[in-house]
ZARO-891420 format. One line per 5 residues: number of its first residue (from 1); for each residue z, y, x of C-alpha. Coordinates in steps of 0.2 Angstrom, whole numbers, plus 2048, in hexadecimal, padded with zeros to 3 digits. Example, Ala and Ser with C-alpha at 12.3 -4.5 7.8 and 13.67 -1.06 7.14 Angstrom:
1> 827 7EA 83E | 824 7FB 844
//
This chain:
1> 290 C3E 0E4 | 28B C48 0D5 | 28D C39 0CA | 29E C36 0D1 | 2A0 C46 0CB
6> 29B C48 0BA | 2A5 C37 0B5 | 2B6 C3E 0BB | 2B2 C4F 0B2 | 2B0 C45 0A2
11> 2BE C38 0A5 | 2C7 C48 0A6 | 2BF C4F 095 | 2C4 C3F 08D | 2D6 C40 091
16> 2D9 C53 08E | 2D3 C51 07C | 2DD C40 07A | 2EE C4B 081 | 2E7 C59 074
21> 2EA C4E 065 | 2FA C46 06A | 2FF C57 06B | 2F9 C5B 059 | 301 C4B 053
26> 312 C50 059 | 310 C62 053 | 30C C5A 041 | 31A C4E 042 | 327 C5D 046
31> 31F C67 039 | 31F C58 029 | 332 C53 02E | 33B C62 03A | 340 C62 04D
36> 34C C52 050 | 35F C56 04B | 36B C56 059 | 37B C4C 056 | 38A C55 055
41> 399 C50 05B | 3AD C54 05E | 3B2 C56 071 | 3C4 C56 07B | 3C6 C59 08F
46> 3D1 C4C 096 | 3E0 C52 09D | 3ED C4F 0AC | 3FE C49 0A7 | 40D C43 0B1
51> 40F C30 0AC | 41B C23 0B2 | 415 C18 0C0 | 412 C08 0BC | 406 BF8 0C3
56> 3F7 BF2 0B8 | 3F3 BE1 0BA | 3ED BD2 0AF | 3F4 BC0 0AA | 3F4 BB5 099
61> 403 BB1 08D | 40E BA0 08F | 418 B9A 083 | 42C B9C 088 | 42E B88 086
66> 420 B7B 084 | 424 B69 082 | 41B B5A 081 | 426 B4F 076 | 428 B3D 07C
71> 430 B2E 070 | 442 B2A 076 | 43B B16 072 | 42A B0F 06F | 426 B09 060
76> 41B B0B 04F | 418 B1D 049 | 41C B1C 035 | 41D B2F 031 | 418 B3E 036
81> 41F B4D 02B | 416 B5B 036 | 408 B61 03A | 401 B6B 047 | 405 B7F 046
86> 415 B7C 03C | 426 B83 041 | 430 B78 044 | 445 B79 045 | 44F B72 056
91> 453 B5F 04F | 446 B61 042 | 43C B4F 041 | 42B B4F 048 | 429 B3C 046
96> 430 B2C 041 | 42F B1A 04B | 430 B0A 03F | 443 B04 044 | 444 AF3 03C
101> 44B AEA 049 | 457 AF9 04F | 45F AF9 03F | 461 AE5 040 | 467 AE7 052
106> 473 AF5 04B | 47A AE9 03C | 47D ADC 04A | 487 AE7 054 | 493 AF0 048
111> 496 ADC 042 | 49B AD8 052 | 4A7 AE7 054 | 4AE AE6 046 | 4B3 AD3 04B
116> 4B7 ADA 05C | 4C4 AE4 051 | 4CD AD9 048 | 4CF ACD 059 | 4D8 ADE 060
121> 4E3 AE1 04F | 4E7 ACC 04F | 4EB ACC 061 | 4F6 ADE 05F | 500 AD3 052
126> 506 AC5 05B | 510 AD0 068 | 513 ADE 059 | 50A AEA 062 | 507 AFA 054
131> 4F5 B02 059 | 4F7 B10 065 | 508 B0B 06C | 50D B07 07C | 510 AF5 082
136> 523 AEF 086 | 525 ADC 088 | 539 ADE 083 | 534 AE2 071 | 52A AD3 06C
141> 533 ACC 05F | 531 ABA 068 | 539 AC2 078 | 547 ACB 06F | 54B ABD 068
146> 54C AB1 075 | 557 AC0 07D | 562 ABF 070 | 563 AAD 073 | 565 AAF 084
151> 574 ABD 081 | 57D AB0 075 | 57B AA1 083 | 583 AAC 091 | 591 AB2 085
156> 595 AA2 080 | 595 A9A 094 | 59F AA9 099 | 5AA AA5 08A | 5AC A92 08F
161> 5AE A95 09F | 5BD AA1 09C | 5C4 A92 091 | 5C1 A86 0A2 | 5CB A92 0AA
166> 5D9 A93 0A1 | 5DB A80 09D | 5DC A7D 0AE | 5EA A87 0B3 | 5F2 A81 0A2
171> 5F0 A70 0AB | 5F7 A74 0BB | 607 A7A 0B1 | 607 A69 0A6 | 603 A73 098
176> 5F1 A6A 093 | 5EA A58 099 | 5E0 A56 0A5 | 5D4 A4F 098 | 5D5 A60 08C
181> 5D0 A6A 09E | 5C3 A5E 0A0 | 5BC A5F 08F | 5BD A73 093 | 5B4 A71 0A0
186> 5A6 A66 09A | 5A2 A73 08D | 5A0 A82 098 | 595 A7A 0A3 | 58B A74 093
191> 58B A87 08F | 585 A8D 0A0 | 578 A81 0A0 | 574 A86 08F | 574 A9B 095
196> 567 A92 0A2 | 55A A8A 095 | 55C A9C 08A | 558 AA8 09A | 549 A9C 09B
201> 544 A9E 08D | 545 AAE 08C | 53C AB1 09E | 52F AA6 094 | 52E AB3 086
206> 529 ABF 093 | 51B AB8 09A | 516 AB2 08B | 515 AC5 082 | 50D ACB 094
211> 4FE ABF 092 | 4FE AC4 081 | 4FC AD4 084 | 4EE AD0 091 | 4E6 AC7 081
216> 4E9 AD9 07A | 4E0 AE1 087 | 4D1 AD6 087 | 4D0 AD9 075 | 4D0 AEA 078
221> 4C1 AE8 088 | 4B7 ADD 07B | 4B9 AEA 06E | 4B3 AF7 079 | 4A5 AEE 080
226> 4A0 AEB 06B | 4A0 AFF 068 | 494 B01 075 | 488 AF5 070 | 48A AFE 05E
231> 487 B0E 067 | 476 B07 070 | 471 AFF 060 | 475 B0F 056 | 46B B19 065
236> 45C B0E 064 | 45B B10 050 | 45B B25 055 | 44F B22 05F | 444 B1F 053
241> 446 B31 04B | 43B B3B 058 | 443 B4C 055 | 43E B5F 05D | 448 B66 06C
246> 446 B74 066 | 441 B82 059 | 42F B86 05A | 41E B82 056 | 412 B73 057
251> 405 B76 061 | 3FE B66 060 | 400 B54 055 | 3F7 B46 05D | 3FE B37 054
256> 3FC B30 046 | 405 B23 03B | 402 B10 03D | 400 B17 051 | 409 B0D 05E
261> 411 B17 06B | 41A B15 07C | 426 B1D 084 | 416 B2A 08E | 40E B2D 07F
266> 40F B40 078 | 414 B40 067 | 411 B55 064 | 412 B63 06D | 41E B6F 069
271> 41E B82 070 | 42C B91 06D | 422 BA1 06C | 42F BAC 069 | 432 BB2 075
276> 422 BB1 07F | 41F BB4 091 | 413 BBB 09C | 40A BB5 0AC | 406 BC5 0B6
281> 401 BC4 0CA | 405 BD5 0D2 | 3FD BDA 0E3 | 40A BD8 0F3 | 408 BEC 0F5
286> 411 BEE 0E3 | 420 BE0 0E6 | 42D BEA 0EB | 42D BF7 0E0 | 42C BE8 0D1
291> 43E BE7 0CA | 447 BDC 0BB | 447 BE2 0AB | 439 BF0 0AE | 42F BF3 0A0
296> 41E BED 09B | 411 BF1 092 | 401 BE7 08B | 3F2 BE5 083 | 3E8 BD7 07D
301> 3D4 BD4 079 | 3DA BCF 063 | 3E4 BE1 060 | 3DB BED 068 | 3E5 BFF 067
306> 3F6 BF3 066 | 401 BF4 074 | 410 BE6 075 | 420 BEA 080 | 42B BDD 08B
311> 436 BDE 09A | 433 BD6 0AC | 43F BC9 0A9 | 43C BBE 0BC | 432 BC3 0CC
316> 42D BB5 0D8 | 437 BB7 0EB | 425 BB1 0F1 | 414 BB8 0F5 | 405 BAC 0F0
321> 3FB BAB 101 | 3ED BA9 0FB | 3EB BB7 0ED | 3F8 BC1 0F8 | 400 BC3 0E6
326> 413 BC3 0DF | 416 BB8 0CD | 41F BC2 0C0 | 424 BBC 0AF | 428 BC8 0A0
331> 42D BC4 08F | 429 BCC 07F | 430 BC8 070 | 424 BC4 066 | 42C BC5 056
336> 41C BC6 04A | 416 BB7 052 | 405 BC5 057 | 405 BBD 06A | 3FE BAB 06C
341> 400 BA1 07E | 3F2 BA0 088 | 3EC BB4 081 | 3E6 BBB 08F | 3ED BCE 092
346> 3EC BDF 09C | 3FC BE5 09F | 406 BF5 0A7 | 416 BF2 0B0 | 41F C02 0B2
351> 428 C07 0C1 | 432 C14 0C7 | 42D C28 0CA | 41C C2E 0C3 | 40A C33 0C7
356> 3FB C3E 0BF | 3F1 C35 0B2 | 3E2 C39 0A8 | 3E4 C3A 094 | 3D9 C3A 086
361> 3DD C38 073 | 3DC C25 06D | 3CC C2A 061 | 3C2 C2D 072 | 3C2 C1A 079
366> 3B4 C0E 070 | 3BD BFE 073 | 3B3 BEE 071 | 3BE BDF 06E | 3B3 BD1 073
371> 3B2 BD7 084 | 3C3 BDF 085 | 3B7 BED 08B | 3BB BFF 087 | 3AF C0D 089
376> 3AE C23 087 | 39D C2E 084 | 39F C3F 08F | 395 C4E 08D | 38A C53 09B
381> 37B C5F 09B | 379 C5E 087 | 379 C4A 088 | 386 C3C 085 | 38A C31 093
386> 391 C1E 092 | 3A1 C1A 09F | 3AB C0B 09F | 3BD C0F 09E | 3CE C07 0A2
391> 3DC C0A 097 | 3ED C0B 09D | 3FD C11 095 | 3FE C18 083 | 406 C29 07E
396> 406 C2A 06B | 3F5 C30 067 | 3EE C31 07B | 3EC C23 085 | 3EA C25 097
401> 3D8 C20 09F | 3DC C18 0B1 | 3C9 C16 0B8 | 3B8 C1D 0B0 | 3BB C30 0AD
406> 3C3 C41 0B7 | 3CB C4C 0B0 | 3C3 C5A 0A6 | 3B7 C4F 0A2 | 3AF C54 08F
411> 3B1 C44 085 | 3AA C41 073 | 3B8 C3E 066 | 3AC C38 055 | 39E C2F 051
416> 3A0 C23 061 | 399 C15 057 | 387 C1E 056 | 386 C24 069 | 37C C1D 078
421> 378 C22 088 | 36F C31 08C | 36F C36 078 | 36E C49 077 | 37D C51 06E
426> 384 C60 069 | 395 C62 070 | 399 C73 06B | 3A8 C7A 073 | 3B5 C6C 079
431> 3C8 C6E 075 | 3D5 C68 083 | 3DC C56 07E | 3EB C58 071 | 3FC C57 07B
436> 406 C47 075 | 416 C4D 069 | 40E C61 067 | 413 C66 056 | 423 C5B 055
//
């Protein structure tokens, strides 16, 4: 038992003097180099403000129009004359098919119309029908002039009839002989028969001109039928000019010349990004205070500090059952081209009326762009605490913190970059947070 003793006493021994010497080592340390310096640091208090209300959800950029241009015709690819990421104009060329035969197939129609034309000017001349006037069968030269043949003959039978007439009362007074009436009378039935033969004629003329003119309308079927195989033929040669539906840029190229392409092959694809819209699912709960043409505000991971503005531009009638979420669009307009589709974002609708919100000056938040985290150090009990903030809307200078902090929380304004977790600070006295616009 006494042994037992002994050996704890000098375990004990052993460690005091080892404790003894640490301590000494320390006390030489802080006397070659001076206590540890404490960082000094700038402070705010977040404050309370009245902010609009508004709904913070999350969703990713599309472009306005995106299309996967198809050839019109299948064929050879023998140009190309963009490449992927250029602008392109609506109607610009994005590629060229080899048109060969369409151009022979073209030649061989406009030959064919143009032979189709002169039928319709040849057959427009034999009834002296002028291009663009209306038909009339009684002014064909043939059938005027077998009318005018026809008129003489019935003159001249009425004219021998009247002479028939005449001689034979004269021979009933013993003024002619009987073979003078006769005579008379030989010649007016000669006439009348003759009147006959011209109005057959002339009824001839008639029909003749009419199935002329039917010649004429033919003519003119024919030479309609020829302008649209030109048309067709003059079609299938523009098909080989594969041009864009639109202004916007080429996303994507993948053909190449000496390629054969169908009719389902993609020849690029070609995006409008300006403007540029944005896929947001809001929670049922917020639908009906969601309206058209409400503001939006957002943020994206590549411009931290940026915020982009567009307007609610459609909200879907239905609620997803699943997600129990409502689909809004909004479009932003993207002039400097800063947005890309498929950018993922966090956004703020705002709504009407307005709530309290918690401020603090831009300078406080250490945001960390491949994460899209953001992040404050507050001042407690002489030491710097980490919290993981979100941001919502900004106001100038101040940007509202939605989650992480209360208010009156003391929060580090300067050398953020050189703070951890449980570092000991020295805060001094904190100043309230700047009010957005004092000193305007």
């Amino acid at each position: 038992m006494r042994s037992i003793f002994l050996c704890a006493l000098a375990m004990g021994a052993i460690l005091l003097d080892g404790c003894t010497k640490e301590s000494k080592n320390i006390s030489m340390t802080e006397a070659a180099t001076g206590p540890a310096k404490v960082l000094k640091v700038a402070t705010v208090r977040a404050v309370t403000r009245e902010v609009s209300s508004s709904v913070q959800v999350t969703g990713s950029f599309l472009a306005d129009e995106s299309s996967d241009v198809a050839p019109p015709a299948a064929g050879r690819v023998i140009e190309t004359p963009v490449d992927a990421g250029a602008f392109v104009k609506e109607g610009q060329l994005l590629a060229k098919l080899e048109d060969r035969d369409a151009q022979l197939r073209l030649q061989a129609a406009v030959a064919s119309e143009q032979q189709a034309e002169a039928s319709l000017r040849q057959a427009q001349s034999r009834i002296g029908l002028v291009q663009g006037s209306k038909f009339d069968a009684n002014i064909v030269p043939e059938v005027l002039s077998a009318r005018a043949s026809y008129d003489s003959a019935v003159a001249q039978a009425k004219n021998s009839e009247a002479d028939a007439q005449r001689y034979n009362s004269l021979v009933k007074t013993g003024d002619v002989s009987e073979s003078a009436y006769d005579k008379a009378r030989t010649q007016a039935d000669t006439a009348k028969e003759q009147a006959n033969s011209a109005r057959q004629l002339y009824e001839a003329a008639l029909n003749s001109a009419r199935q002329s003119f039917q010649g004429v309308i033919n003519a003119e079927a024919s030479l309609a039928g020829a302008r649209a195989q030109t048309a067709i033929a003059r079609k299938a040669v523009d098909d080989t000019l594969i041009k864009a539906p639109f202004a916007g840029y080429i996303s994507s190229r993948p053909i190449a010349v000496g390629q054969y392409v169908a009719l389902t092959s993609k020849i690029a694809t070609l995006v409008r990004v300006t403007p540029l819209k944005l896929d947001l699912q809001v929670q049922e709960s917020n639908a009906p205070q969601l309206k058209i043409n409400a503001d939006v505000e957002a943020s994206v991971p590549g411009y931290p500090g940026r915020t982009f503005r567009g307007i609610v531009t459609s909200i879907n009638p239905t609620v997803d059952a699943n997600s129990r979420t409502v689909t809004v669009e909004a479009k932003f307009a993207n002039q400097d081209l800063a947005l890309k589709p498929g950018m993922f974002a966090t956004a703020r609708i705002l709504l009407n009326g307005s709530s309290m919100g918690i401020f603090l000056p831009r300078a406080a938040v250490l945001t960390d762009p491949s994460t899209n985290s953001s992040q404050v150090f507050f001042v407690r009990d002489g030491k710097a605490r980490v919290a993981v903030v979100q941001l919502g809307a900004v106001d100038g200078d101040m940007i509202q913190i939605l989650s992480g902090i209360s208010e009156n929380f003391v929060v580090a304004t300067n050398h953020l970059q050189d703070l951890f977790d449980g570092e000991p600070v020295d805060a001094g006295n904190s100043s309230p947070a700047p009010v957005a616009g004092a000193g305007e």
